[in-house]
C-alpha positions as CSV (number, residue, x, y, z in Angstrom):
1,X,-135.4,34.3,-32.4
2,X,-137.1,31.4,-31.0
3,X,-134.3,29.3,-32.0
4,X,-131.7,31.1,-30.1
5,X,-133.7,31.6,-27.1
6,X,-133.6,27.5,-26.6
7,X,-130.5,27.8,-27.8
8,X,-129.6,30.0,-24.9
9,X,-131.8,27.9,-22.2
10,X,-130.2,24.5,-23.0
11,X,-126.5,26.0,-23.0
12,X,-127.8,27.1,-19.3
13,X,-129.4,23.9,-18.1
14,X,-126.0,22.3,-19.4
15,X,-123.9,24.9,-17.4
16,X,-125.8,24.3,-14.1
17,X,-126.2,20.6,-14.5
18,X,-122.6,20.2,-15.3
19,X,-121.7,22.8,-12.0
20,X,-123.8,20.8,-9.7
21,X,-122.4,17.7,-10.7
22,X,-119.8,16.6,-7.8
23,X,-118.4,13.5,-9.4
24,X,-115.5,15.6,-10.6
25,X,-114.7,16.7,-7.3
26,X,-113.0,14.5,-5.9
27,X,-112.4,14.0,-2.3
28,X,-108.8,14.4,-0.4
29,X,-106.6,11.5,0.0
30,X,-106.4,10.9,3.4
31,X,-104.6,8.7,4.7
32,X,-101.5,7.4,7.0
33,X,-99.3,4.8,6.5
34,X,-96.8,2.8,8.8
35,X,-93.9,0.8,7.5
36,X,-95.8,0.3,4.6
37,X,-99.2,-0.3,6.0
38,X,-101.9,2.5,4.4
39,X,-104.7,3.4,6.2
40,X,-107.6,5.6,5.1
41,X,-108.6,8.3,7.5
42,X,-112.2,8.8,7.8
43,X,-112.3,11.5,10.5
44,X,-110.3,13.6,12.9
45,X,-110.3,15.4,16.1
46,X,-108.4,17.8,18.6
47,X,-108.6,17.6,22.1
48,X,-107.5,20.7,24.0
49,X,-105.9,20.5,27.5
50,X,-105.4,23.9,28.1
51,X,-102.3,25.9,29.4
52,X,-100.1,25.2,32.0
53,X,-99.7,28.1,34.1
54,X,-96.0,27.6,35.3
55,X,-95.0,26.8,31.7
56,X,-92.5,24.0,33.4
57,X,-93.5,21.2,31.2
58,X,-95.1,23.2,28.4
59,X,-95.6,26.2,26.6
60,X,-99.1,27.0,24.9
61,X,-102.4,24.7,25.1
62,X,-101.4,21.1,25.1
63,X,-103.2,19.5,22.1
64,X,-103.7,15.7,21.1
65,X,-104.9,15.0,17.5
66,X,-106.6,11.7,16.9
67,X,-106.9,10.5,13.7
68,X,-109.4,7.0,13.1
69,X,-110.3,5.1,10.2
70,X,-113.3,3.5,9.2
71,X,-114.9,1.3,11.7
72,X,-113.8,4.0,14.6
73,X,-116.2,6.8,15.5
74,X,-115.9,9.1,18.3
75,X,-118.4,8.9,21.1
76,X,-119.0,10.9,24.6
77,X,-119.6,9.4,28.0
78,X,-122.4,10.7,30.2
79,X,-120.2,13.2,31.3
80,X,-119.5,14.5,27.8
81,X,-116.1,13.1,27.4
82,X,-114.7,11.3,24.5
83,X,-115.0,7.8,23.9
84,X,-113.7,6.0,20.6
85,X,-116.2,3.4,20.0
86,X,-116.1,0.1,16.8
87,X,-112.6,-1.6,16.3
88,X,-110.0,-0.1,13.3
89,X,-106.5,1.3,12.8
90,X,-105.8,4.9,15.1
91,X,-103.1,7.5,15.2
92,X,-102.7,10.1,17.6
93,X,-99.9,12.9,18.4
94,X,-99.4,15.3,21.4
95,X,-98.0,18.6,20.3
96,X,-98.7,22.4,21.7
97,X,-100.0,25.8,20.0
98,X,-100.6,29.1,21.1
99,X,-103.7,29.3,19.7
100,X,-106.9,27.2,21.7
101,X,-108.5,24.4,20.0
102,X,-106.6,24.8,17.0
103,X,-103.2,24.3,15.8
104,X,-101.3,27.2,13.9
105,X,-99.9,27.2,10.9
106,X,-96.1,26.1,10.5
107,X,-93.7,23.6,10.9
108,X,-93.9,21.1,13.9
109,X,-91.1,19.3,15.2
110,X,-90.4,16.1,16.9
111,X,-88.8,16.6,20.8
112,X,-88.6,14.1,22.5
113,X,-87.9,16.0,26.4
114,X,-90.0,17.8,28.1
115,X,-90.2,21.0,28.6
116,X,-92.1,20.9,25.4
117,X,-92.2,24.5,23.0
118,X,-94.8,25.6,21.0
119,X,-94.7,23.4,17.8
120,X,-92.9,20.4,19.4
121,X,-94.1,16.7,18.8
122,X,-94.5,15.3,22.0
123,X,-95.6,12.1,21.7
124,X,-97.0,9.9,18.8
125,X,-99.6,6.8,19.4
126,X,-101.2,4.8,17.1
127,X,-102.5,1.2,16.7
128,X,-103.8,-0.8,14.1
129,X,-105.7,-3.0,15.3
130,X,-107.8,-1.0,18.1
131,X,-111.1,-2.4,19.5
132,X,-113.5,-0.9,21.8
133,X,-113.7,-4.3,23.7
134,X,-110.3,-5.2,24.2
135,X,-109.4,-1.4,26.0
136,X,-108.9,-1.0,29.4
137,X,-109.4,2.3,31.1
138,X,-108.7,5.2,29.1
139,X,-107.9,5.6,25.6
140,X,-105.0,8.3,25.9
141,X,-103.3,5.5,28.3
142,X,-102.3,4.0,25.6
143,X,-98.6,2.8,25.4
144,X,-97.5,3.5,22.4
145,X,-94.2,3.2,20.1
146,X,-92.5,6.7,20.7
147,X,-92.0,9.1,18.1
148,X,-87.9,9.4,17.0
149,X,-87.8,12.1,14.9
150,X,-89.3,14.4,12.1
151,X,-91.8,17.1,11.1
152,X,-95.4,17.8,10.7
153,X,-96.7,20.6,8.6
154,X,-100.2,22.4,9.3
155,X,-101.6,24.7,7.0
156,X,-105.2,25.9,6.8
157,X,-107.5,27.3,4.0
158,X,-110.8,28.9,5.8
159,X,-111.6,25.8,8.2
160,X,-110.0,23.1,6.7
161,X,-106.7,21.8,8.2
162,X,-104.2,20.7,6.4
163,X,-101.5,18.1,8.0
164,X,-98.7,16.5,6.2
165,X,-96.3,14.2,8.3
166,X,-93.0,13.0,8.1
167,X,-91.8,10.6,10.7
168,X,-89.7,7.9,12.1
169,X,-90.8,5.8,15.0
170,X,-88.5,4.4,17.7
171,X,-88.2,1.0,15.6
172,X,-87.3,3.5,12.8
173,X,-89.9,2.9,10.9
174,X,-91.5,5.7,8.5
175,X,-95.0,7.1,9.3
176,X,-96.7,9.3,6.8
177,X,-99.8,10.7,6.8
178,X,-101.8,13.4,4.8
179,X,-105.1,15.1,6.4
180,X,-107.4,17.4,4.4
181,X,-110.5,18.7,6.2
182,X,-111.9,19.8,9.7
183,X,-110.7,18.5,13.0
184,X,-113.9,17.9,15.3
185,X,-113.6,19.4,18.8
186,X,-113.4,16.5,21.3
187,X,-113.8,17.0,24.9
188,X,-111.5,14.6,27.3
189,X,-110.7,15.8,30.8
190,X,-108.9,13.0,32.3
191,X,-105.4,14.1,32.4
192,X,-102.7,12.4,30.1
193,X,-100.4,9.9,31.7
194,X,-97.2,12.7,30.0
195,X,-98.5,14.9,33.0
196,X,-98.0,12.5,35.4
C-alpha cells in the first residue's frame, strides 16, 4: 500500500513539474521582413485617432500600428504622448476600424486614395535603421516608402492579436510580417501629416 501511495505522489510531482515547465512553449515568431531583410518584433502598439465626424476622408477610428524591434521601446512625453526611444528597425501602417482601440477581425486592404473605408491600408512606414537622435520632430512625420498593394489579415484569440501581412511597396518590393500577441495602447495627439 505504501508502495503505491509513492507510487502515486511521484507520478504527481512528475505531472506538475513537467506542466509548469515552459521550455516547451515556445514563443510566436514574430517578425517582418523587407526584400529579404528579417526583423524580429519585440513589441507592438495601436494608436487611436478617433472618428472623423464628416466621414470625408475616413470611415471608422483612424488607427496606426507601430511595430519595433529590439533596441526600440516606447516612451511618453510629459504630456503622456508617445515617444519611441533607443535606435532599431520599425514598421508602421495607417488603416481604420469600427471598433475603438482595436482592429476587427478580417481582411484589410491596401488603398491607396483617400476617402479611406473601414479595412483599407492607408499608408505603410517603416525604417531600418531608426534612432532616437537622428529624428526630427515627430515620429509619425516620417516619410516613408508608400505601400502599392496587398492584404493584412487580423484575427484575435481572447486578447491576443493576430496580424499576418502581405505586401508590395512602391519599389515593389515584398514586406511580410507575422504578429502574435497584445498591441499596447499608445497615446499620440499630434495629428498625422495624411490629415493635413
Amino acid at each position: 500500500m505504501q508502495t503505491r501511495t509513492y507510487g502515486v505522489l511521484l507520478f504527481l510531482s512528475f505531472l506538475f513539474f513537467r506542466c509548469s515547465d515552459n521550455s516547451n512553449i515556445s514563443a510566436p515568431d514574430n517578425y517582418f521582413e523587407i526584400d529579404g531583410g528579417r526583423y524580429s518584433i519585440s513589441d507592438a502598439g495601436l494608436t487611436d485617432f478617433g472618428r472623423d465626424p464628416t466621414t470625408s476622408l475616413y470611415e471608422g477610428h483612424f488607427l496606426v500600428v507601430v511595430f519595433i524591434t529590439q533596441g526600440i521601446r516606447f516612451d511618453q512625453d510629459s504630456n503622456g504622448d508617445l515617444l519611441l526611444k533607443g535606435a532599431g528597425a520599425l514598421m508602421g501602417l495607417v488603416t481604420c476600424s469600427n471598433t475603438e482601440n482595436r482592429l476587427e477581425d478580417g481582411t484589410y486592404f491596401v488603398n491607396l486614395r483617400p476617402p479611406y473605408a473601414v479595412r483599407d491600408l492607408a499608408v505603410g512606414f517603416y525604417t531600418t535603421d531608426f534612432d532616437q537622435n537622428k529624428v526630427e520632430g515627430r515620429y509619425f512625420d516620417y516619410e516613408g516608402t508608400a505601400l502599392l498593394s496587398g492584404k493584412m489579415t487580423v484575427s484575435h484569440r481572447q486578447e491576443v492579436t493576430i496580424i499576418q501581412m502581405d505586401l508590395l511597396n512602391e519599389n515593389r518590393k515584398k514586406i511580410r510580417s507575422y504578429y502574435e500577441g497584445e498591441l499596447d495602447l499608445l497615446t499620440y495627439n499630434y495629428i498625422p501629416k495624411i490629415f493635413d
